[in-house]
C-alpha positions as CSV (number, residue, x, y, z in Angstrom):
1,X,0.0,0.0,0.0
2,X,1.3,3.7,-0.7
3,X,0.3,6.6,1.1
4,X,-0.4,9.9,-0.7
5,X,-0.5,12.5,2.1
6,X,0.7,12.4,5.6
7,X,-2.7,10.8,7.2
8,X,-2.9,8.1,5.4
9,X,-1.8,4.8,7.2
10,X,0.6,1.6,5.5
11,X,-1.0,-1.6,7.7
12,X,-0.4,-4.7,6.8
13,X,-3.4,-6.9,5.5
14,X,-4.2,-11.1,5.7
15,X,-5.7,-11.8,2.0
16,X,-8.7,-14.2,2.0
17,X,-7.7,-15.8,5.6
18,X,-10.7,-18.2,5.7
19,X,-10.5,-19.3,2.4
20,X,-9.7,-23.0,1.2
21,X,-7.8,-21.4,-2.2
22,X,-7.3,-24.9,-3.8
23,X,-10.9,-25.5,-3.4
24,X,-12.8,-21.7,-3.8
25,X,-13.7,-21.1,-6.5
26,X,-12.8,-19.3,-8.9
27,X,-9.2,-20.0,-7.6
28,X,-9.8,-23.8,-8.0
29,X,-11.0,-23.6,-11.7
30,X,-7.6,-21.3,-12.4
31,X,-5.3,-23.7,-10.9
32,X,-6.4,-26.7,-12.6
33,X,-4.3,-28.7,-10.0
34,X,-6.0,-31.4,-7.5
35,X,-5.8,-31.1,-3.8
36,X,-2.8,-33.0,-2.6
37,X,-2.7,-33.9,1.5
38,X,0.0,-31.6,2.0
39,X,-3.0,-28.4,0.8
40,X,-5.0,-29.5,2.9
41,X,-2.6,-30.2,6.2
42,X,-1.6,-26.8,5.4
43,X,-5.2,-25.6,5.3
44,X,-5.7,-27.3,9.0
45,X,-2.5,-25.9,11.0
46,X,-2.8,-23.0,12.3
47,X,-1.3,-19.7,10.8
48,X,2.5,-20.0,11.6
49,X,2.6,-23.5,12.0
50,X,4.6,-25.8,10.2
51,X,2.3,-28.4,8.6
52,X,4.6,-30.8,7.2
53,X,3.9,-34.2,8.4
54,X,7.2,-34.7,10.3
55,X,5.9,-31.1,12.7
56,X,2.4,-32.4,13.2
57,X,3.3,-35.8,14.4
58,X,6.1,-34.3,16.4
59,X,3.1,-31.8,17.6
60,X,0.9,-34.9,18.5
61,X,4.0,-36.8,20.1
62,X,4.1,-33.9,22.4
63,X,0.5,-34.5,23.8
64,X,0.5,-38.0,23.7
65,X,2.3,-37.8,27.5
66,X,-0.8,-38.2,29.7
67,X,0.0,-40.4,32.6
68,X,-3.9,-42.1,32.6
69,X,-4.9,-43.2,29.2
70,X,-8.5,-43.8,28.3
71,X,-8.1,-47.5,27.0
72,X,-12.1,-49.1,26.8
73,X,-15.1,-46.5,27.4
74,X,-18.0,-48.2,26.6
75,X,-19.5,-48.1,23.2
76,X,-22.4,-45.7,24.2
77,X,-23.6,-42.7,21.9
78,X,-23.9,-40.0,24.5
79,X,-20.4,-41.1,26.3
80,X,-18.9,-41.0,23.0
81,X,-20.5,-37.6,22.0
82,X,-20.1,-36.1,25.2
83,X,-16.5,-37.4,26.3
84,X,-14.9,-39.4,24.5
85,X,-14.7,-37.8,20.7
86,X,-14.6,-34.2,21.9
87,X,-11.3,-35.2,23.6
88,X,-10.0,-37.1,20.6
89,X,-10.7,-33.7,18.6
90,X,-9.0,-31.9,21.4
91,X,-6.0,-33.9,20.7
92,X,-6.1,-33.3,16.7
93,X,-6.5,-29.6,17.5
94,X,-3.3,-29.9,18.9
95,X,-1.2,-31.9,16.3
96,X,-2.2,-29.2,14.1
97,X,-1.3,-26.3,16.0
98,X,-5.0,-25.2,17.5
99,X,-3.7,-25.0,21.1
100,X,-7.1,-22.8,21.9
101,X,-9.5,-25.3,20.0
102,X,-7.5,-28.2,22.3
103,X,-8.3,-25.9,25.6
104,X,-11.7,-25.1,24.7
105,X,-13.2,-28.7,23.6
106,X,-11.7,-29.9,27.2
107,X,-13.6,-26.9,28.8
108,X,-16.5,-29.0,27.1
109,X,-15.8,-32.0,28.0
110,X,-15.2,-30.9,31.6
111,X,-18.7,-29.6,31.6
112,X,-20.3,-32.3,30.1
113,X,-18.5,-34.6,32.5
114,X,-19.3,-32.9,35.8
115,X,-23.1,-32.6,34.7
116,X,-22.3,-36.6,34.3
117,X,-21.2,-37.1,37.7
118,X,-24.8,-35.4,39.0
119,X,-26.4,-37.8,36.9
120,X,-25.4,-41.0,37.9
121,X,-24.7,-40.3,41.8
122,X,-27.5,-40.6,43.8
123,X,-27.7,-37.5,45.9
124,X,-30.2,-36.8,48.2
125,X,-31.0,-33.7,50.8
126,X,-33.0,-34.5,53.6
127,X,-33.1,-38.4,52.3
128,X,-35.2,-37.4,49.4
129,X,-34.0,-37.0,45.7
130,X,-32.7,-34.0,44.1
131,X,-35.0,-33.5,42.0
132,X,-35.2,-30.7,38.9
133,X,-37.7,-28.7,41.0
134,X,-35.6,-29.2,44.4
135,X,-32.6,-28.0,41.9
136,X,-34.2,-24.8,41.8
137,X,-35.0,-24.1,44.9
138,X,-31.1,-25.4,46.7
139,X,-29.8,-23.8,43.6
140,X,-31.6,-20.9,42.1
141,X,-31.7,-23.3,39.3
142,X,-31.3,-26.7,37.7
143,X,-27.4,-28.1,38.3
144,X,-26.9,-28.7,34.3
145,X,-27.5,-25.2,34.0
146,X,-25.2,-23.9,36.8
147,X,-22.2,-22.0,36.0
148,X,-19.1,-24.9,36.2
149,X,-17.7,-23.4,39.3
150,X,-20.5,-23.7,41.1
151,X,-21.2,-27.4,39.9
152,X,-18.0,-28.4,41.0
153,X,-18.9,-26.6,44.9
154,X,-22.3,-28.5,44.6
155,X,-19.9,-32.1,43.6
156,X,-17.7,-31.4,46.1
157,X,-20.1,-30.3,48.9
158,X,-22.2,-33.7,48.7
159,X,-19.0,-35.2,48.6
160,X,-19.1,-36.9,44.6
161,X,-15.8,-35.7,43.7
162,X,-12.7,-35.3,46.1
163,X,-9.5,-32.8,46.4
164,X,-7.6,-34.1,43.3
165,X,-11.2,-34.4,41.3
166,X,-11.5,-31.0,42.3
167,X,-8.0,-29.3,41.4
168,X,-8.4,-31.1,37.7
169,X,-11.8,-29.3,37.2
170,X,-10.4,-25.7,38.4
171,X,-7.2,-26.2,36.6
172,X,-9.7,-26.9,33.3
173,X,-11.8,-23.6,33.9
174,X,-8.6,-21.4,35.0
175,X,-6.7,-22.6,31.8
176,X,-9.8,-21.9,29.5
177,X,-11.2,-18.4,31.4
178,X,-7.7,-16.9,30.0
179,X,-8.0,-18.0,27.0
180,X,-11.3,-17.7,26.0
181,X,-12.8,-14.9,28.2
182,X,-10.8,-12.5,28.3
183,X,-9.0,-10.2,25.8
184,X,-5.9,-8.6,27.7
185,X,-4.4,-11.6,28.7
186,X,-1.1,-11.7,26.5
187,X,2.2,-13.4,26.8
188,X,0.8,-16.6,27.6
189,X,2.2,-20.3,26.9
190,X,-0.9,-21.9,25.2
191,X,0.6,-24.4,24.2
192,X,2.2,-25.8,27.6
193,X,-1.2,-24.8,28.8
194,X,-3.5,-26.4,26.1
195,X,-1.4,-30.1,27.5
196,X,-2.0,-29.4,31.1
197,X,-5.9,-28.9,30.4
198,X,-5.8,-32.1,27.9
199,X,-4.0,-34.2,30.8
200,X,-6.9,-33.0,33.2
201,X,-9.7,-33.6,31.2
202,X,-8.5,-37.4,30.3
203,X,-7.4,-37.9,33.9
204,X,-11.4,-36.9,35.4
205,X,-12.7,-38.9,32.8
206,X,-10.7,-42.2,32.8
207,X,-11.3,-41.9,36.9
208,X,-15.4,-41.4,36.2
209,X,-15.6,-44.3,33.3
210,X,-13.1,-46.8,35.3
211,X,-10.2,-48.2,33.6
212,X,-9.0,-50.8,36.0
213,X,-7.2,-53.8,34.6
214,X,-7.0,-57.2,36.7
215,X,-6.8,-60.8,35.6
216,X,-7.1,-59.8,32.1
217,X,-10.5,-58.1,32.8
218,X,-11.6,-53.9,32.4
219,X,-13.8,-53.2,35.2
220,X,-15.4,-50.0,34.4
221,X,-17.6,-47.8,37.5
222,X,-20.5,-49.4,38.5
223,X,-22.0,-46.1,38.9
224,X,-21.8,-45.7,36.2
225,X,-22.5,-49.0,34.6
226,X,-25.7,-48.6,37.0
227,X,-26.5,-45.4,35.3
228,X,-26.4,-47.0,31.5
229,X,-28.3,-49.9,32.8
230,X,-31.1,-47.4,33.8
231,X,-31.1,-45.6,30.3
């Protein structure tokens, strides 16, 4: 750009950032050239990032370090939907450089699981369920729609989750309010951040499925396994 007078302004510009050029038209047509892998791996990383194949499996290497690995969840839609696949995302997200899409889908996943945890624990008040309407009124509303901060208090209070449950949650929400809420926050590490969230979220929800190996068997959480039972 060339100024012509002393107000004008030179800024630099990102052409077309959302596009797909290869597959947009009418770049496509002009190119005449198929898409290869490599156009689209370049397409996926984020801006900046290498995407050769070599960075993103040294990228996916580098999140592959949880200590608890998720090894059997049972083969049920909702625990697939909810849990399981939104933290296999979170992990893709990262091999290709989308540190904040890796914190934000175990944000998710953290929410979905804690409303989980209500679910299948039988909590009562007075020795009588906790029902939607007796949400409300020891709540101000129903648990699944609680802010996750206060979910956790109301897990912890009845005594569903413990201390360690408890740090892994607030270490999830922490990580993703900087990110995600607020605009100021610079000079962060999102990508030694985005690990320490993913590492959380796969740790709360191996210890709520149950991965315990003995004699060659999985057991899973009754609790759980109870709870599918039931629905």
């Amino acid at each position: 750009m060339t100024s012509k007078n002393d107000d004008d302004k030179i800024i630099s510009v990102w052409v077309n950032p959302l596009q797909f050029l290869e597959i947009d038209e009418p770049w496509a047509s002009l190119s005449k050239k198929s898409v290869t892998a490599k156009n689209i791996l370049n397409y996926l990383c984020a801006p900046g990032i290498k995407s050769d194949v070599k960075s993103v499996i040294e990228r996916y290497k580098q999140i592959s370090t949880e200590e608890q690995r998720l090894l059997a969840p049972p083969v049920e839609p909702k625990l697939l939907e909810k849990l399981v696949w939104p933290l296999r995302y979170a992990k893709a997200d990262y091999a290709i450089g989308n540190y904040i899409g890796t914190i934000s889908l175990c944000g998710v996943t953290a929410e979905m699981l804690a409303i989980l945890l209500f679910e299948i624990s039988d909590i009562r008040h007075n020795n009588k369920p906790v029902t939607k309407s007796r949400q409300k009124q020891m709540f101000g509303r129903e648990f699944e729609k609680l802010g996750q901060e206060r979910r956790v208090e109301v897990l912890c209070a009845y005594e569903v989750i413990d201390d360690s449950h408890t740090r892994a949650f607030d270490t999830i929400r922490e990580i993703r309010r900087r990110y995600l809420h607020f605009w100021s926050e610079t000079n962060l590490d999102v990508s030694k951040d985005a690990v320490k969230a993913f590492e959380s979220a796969v740790s709360l929800v191996v210890q709520v499925i149950g991965q315990d190996v003995k004699d060659g068997k999985l057991y899973l959480n009754p609790t759980l396994l109870q709870y599918l039972q039931r629905h």
